[in-house]
KELO-219353 format. One line per field, with one value per residue (C-alpha): residue in three letters; residue number from 0; x, y, z. Coordinates in steps of 0.02 Angstrom, whole numbers, plus 50000, padded with zeros to 5 digits. Each point is the difference from the previous one (the first is absolute). Layout:
N
ketor: [Ala, ...]
milo: [NUM, ...]
x: [X, ...]
y: [Y, ...]
z: [Z, ...]
end
This chain:
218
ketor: [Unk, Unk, Unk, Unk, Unk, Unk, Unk, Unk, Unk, Unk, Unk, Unk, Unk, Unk, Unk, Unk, Unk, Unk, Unk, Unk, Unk, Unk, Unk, Unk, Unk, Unk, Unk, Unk, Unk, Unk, Unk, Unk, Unk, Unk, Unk, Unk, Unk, Unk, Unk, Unk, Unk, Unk, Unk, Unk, Unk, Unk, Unk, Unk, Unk, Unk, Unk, Unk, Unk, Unk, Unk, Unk, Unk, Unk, Unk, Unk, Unk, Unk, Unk, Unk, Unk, Unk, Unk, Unk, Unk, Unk, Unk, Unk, Unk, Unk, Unk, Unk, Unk, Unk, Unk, Unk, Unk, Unk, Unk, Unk, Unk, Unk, Unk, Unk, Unk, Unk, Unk, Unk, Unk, Unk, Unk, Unk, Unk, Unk, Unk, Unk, Unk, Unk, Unk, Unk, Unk, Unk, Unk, Unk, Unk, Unk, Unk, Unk, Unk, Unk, Unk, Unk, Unk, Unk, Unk, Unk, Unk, Unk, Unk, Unk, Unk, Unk, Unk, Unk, Unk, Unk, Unk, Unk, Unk, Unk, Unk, Unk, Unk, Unk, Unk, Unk, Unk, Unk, Unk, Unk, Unk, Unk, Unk, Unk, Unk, Unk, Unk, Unk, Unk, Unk, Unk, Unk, Unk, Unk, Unk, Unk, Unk, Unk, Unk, Unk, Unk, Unk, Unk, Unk, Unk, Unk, Unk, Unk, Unk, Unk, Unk, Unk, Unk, Unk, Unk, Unk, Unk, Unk, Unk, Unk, Unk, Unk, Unk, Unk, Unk, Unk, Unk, Unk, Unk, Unk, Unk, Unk, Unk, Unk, Unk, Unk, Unk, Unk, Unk, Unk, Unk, Unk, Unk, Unk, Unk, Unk, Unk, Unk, Unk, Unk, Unk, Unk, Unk, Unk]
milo: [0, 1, 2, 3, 4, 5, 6, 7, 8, 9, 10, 11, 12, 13, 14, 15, 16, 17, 18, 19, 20, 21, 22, 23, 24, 25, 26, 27, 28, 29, 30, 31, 32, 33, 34, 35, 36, 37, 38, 39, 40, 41, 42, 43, 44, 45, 46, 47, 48, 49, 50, 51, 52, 53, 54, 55, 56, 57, 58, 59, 60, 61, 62, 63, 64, 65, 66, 67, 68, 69, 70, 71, 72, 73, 74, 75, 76, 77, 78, 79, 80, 81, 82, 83, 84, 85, 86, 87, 88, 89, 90, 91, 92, 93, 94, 95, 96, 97, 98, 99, 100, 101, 102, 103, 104, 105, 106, 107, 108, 109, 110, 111, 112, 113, 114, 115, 116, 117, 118, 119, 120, 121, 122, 123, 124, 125, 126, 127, 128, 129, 130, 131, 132, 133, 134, 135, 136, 137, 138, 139, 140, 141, 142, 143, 144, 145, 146, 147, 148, 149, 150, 151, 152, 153, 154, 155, 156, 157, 158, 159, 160, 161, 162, 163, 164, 165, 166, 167, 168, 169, 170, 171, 172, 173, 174, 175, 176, 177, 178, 179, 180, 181, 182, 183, 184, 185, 186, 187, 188, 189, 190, 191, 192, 193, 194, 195, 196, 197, 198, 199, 200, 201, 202, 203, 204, 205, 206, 207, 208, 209, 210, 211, 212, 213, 214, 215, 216, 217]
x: [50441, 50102, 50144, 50125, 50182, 50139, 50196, 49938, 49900, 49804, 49951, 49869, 49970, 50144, 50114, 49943, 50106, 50150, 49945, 50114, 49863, 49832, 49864, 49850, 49904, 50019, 49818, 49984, 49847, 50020, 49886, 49991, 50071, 50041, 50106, 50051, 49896, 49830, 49923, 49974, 49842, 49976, 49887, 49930, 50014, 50074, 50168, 49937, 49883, 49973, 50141, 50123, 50101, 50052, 50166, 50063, 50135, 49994, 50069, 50084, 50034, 49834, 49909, 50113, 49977, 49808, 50025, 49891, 50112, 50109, 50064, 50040, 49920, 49878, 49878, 49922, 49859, 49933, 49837, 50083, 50103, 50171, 50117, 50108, 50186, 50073, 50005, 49908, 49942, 49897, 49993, 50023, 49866, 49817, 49932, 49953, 49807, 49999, 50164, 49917, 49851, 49951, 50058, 49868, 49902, 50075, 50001, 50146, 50141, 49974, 49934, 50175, 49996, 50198, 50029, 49931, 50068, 49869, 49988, 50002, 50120, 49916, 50061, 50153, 50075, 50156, 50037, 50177, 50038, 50141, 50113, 50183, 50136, 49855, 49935, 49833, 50018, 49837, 49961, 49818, 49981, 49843, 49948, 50058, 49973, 49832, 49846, 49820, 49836, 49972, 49981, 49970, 50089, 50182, 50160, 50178, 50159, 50091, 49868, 50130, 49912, 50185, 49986, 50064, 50047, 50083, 50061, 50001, 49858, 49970, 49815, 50044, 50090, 49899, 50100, 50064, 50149, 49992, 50169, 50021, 50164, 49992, 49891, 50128, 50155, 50094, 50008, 49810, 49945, 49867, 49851, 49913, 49843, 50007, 50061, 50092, 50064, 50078, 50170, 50030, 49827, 50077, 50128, 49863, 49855, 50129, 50024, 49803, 50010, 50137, 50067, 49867, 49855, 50103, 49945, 50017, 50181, 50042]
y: [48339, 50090, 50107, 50125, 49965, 50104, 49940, 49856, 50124, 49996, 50189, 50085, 50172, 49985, 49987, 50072, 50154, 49879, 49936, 50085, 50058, 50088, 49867, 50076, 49852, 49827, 49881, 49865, 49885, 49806, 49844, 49811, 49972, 49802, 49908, 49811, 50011, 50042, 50161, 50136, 50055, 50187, 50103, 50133, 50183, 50174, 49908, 49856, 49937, 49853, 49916, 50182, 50061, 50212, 50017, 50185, 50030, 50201, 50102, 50153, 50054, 50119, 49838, 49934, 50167, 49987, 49819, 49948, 49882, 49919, 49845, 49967, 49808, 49952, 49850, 49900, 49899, 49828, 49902, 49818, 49937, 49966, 49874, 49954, 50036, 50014, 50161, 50128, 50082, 50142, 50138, 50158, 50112, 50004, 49847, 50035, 49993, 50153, 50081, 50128, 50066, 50163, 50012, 50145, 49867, 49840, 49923, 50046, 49962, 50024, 50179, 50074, 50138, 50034, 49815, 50008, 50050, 50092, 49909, 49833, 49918, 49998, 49996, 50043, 49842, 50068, 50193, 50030, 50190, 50076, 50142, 49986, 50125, 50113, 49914, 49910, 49810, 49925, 49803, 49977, 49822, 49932, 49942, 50089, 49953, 49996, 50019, 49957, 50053, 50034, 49915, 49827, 49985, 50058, 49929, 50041, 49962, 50009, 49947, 50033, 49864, 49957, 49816, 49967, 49846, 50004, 49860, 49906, 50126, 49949, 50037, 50004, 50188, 50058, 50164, 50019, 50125, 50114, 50090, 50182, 50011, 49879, 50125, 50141, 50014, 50132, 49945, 50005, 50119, 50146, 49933, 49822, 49963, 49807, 49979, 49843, 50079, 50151, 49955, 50117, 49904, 49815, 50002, 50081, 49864, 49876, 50021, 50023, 49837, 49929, 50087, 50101, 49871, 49875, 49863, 50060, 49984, 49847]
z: [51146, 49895, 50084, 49885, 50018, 49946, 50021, 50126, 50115, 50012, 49960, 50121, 50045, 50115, 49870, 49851, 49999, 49967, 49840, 49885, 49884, 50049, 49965, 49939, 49907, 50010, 49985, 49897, 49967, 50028, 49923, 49987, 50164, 50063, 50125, 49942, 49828, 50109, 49950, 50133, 50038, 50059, 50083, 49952, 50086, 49948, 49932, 49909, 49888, 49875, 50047, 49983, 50141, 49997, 50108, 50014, 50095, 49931, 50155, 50056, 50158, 49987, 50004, 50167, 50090, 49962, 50082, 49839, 49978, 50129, 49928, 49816, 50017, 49879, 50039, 49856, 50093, 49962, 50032, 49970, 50135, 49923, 50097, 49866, 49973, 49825, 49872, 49991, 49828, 49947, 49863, 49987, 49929, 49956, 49908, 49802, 50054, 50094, 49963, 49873, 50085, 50045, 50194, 50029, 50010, 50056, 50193, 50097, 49997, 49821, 50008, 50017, 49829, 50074, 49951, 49843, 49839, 49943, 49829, 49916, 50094, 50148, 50177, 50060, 50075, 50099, 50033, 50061, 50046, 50089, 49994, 49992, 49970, 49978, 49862, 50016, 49931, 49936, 49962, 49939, 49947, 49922, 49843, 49839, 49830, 50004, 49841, 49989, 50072, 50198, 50098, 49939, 49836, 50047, 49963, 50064, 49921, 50154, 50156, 50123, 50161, 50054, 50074, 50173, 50076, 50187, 50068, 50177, 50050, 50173, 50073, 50169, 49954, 49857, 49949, 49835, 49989, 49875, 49963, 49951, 49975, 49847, 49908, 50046, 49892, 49943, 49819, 50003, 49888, 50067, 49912, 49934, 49962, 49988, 49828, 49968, 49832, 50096, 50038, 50151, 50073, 49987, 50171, 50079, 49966, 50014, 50184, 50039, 49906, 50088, 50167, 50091, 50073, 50109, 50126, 50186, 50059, 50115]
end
């Protein structure tokens, strides 16, 4: 599972009104998952597919009072039993294979046109939206940079499939906490689209990178 954190405190419908920001959009696609150097494999329903996991934690409290959504956990479900203890890595994003095809037409959970870019970078990997002061605060990460032909002759300066490797994952209490608060700051600037190059984008990336997935607290 995957449970949102903010400040230490696992976020639910409970508690959302506490946040200090009004969440509006936060889903993010995740690939290439293994535990000890043995690859995960997933199966497939509404949320996965070829080996990608969709996690969207997007909520408001319309969505708790409609009770569509009464938990903010996210499961990312396996066929191979795993019994192993040791780190856990996966990416973030949509592999280069199928990151630049048309989603009207792709398999869930690829058929998402709201996480796609609408051109030839492809998919959106990450989209980050909340409102603060009353100024809405976007981070769309995905892959930027990018020339060729779609969809099999692309190439992106700047892929953007951040590499993560947590450590002592423990199977026995499979949740990996993923940490809100990291990815709000009030030096963040309003807007980023993923661009390394940007230099209000860099603190931002750099704490997807390094602070926000985490292995389940002792």
């Amino acid at each position: 599972d995957l449970v949102m954190y903010y400040q230490g405190k696992k976020i639910n419908c409970a508690n959302l009104v506490k946040l200090p920001v009004q969440l509006s959009e936060f889903r993010f696609y995740l690939h290439d998952l293994s535990i000890a150097e043995k690859k995960l494999s997933l199966i497939d329903n509404q949320f996965q597919h070829a080996g990608i996991v969709y996690v969207d934690f997007s909520a408001t409290q319309r969505h708790c009072q409609s009770k569509l959504m009464l938990s903010f956990n996210q499961a990312i479900i396996v066929k191979n039993q795993i019994n192993d203890f040791g780190n856990l890595s996966f990416k973030l994003g949509i592999p280069t294979g199928l990151n630049h095809q048309n989603p009207v037409k792709a398999q869930a959970p690829l058929n998402r046109s709201d996480m796609h870019w609408q051109w030839l970078s492809g998919y959106k990997f990450l989209r980050l939206e909340y409102l603060k002061n009353n100024q809405i605060n976007r981070l769309h990460l995905g892959s930027s940079g990018c020339e060729g032909k779609i969809p099999d002759n692309v190439d992106c300066k700047t892929p953007n499939r951040l590499l993560f490797n947590l450590s002592d994952f423990d199977i026995s209490k499979p949740v990996i906490e993923v940490h809100l608060d990291e990815l709000i700051r009030p030096e963040q600037e309003s807007l980023c689209m993923g661009d390394f190059e940007q230099e209000h984008c860099k603190d931002w990336i750099s704490a997807l990178q390094n602070t926000v997935f985490k292995t389940a607290s002792q």
